[in-house]
Backbone as JSON Lines, residues from 0, in Angstrom:
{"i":0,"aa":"X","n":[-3.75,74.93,-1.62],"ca":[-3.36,74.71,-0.24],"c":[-3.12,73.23,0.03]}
{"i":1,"aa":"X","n":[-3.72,72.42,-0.72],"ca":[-3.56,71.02,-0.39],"c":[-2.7,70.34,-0.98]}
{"i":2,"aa":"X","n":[-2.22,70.74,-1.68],"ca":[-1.01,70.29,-2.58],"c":[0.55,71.24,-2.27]}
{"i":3,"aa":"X","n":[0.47,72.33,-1.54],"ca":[1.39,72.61,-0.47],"c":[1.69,71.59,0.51]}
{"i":4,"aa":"X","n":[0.3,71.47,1.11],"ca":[0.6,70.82,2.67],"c":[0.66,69.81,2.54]}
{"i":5,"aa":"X","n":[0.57,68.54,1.23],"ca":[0.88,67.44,0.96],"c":[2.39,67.57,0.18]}
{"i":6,"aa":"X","n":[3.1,68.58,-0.29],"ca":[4.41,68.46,-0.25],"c":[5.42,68.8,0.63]}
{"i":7,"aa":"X","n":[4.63,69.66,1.45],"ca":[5.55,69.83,2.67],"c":[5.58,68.35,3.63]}
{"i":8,"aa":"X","n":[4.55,67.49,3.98],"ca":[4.22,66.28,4.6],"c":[5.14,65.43,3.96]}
{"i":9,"aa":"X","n":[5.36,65.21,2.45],"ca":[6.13,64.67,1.94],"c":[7.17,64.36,2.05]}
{"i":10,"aa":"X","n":[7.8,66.18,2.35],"ca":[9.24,66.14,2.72],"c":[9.86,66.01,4.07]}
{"i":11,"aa":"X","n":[8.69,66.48,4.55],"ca":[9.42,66.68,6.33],"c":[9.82,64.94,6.65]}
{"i":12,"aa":"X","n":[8.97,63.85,6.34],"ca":[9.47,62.78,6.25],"c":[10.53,61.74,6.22]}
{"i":13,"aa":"X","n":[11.09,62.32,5.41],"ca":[12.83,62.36,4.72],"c":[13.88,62.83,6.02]}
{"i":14,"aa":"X","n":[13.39,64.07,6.09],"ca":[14.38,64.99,7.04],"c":[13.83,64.52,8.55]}
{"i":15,"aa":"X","n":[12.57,64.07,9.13],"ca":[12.68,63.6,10.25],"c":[13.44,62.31,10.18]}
{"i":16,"aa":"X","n":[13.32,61.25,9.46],"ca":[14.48,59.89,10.04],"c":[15.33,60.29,9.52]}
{"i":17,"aa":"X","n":[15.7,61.12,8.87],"ca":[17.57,61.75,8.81],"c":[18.26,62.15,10.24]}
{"i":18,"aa":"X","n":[17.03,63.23,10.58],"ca":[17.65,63.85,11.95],"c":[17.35,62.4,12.98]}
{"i":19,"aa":"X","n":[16.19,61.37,13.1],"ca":[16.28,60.83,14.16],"c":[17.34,60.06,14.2]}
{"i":20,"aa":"X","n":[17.71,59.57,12.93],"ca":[18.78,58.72,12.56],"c":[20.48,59.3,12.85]}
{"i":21,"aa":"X","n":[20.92,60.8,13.11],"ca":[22.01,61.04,12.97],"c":[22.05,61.82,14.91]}
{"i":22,"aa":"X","n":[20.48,61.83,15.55],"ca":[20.32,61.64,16.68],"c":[20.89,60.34,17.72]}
{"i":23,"aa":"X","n":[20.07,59.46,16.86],"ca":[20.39,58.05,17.92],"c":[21.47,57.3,17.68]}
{"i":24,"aa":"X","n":[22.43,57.78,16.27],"ca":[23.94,57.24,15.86],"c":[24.91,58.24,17.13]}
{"i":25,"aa":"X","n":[24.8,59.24,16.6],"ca":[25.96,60.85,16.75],"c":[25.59,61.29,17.48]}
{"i":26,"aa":"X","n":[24.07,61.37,18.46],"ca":[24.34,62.63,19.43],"c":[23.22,63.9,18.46]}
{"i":27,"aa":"X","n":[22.95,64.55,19.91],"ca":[22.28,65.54,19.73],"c":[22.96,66.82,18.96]}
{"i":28,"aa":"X","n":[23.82,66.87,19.53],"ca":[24.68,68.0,18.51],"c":[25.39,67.74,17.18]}
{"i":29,"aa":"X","n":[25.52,66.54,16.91],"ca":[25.64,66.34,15.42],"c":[24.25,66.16,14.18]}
{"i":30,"aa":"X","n":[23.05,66.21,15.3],"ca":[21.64,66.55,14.67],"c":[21.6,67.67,14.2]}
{"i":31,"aa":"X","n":[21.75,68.51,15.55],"ca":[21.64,70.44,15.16],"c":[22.58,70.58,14.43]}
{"i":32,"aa":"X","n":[23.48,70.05,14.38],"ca":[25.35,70.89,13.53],"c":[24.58,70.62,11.92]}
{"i":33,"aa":"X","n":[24.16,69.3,11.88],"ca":[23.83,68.9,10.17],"c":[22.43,69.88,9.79]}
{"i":34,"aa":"X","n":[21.16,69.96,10.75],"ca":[20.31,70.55,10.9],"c":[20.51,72.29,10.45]}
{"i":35,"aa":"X","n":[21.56,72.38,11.0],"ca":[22.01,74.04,10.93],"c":[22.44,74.55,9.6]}
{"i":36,"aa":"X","n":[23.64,73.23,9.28],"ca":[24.48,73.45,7.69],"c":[23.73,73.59,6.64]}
{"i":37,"aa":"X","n":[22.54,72.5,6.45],"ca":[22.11,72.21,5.46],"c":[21.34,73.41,4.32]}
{"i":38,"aa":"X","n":[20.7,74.1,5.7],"ca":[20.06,75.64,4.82],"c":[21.07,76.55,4.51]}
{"i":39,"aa":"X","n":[22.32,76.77,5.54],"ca":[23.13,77.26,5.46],"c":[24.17,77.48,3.48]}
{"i":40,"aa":"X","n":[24.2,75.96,3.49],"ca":[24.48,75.57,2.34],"c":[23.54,76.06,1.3]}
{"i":41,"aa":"X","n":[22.38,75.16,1.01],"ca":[21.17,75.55,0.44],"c":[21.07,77.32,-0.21]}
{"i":42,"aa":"X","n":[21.26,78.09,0.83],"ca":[21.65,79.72,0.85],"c":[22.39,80.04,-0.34]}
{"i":43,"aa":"X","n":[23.7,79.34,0.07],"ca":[24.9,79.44,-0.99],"c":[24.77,79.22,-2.14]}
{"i":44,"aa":"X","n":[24.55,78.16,-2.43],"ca":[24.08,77.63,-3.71],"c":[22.78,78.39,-4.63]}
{"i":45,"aa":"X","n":[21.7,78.99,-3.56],"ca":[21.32,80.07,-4.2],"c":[21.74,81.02,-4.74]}
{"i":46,"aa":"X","n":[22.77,81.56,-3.73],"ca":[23.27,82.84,-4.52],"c":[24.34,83.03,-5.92]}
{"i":47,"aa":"X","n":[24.88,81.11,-5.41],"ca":[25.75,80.86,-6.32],"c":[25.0,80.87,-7.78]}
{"i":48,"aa":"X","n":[24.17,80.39,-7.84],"ca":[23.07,79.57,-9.43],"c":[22.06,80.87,-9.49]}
{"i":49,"aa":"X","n":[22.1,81.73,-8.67],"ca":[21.37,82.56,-9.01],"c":[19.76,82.44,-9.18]}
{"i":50,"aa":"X","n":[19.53,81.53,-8.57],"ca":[17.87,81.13,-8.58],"c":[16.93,81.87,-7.97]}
């Protein structure tokens, strides 16, 4: 459990000053639009590689 919740802490990191960063450049809706794609993508590429 602690080595979950220290890689999840890890990462959310990354992806919060991404989003605050494409917040306080672009706007709130170019947060959610990138926010939205990214799993979206992520998805694909699963099904693509078959993982």
């Amino acid at each position: 459990m602690g080595t979950f919740n220290a890689l999840t802490g890890i990462s959310s990191l990354p992806a919060s000053v991404m989003a605050g960063f494409l917040w306080q450049t672009s706007g709130a809706f170019t947060a959610f639009c990138v926010s939205s794609l990214l799993p979206i993508i992520s998805t694909l590429l699963m099904f693509i590689l078959r993982i």
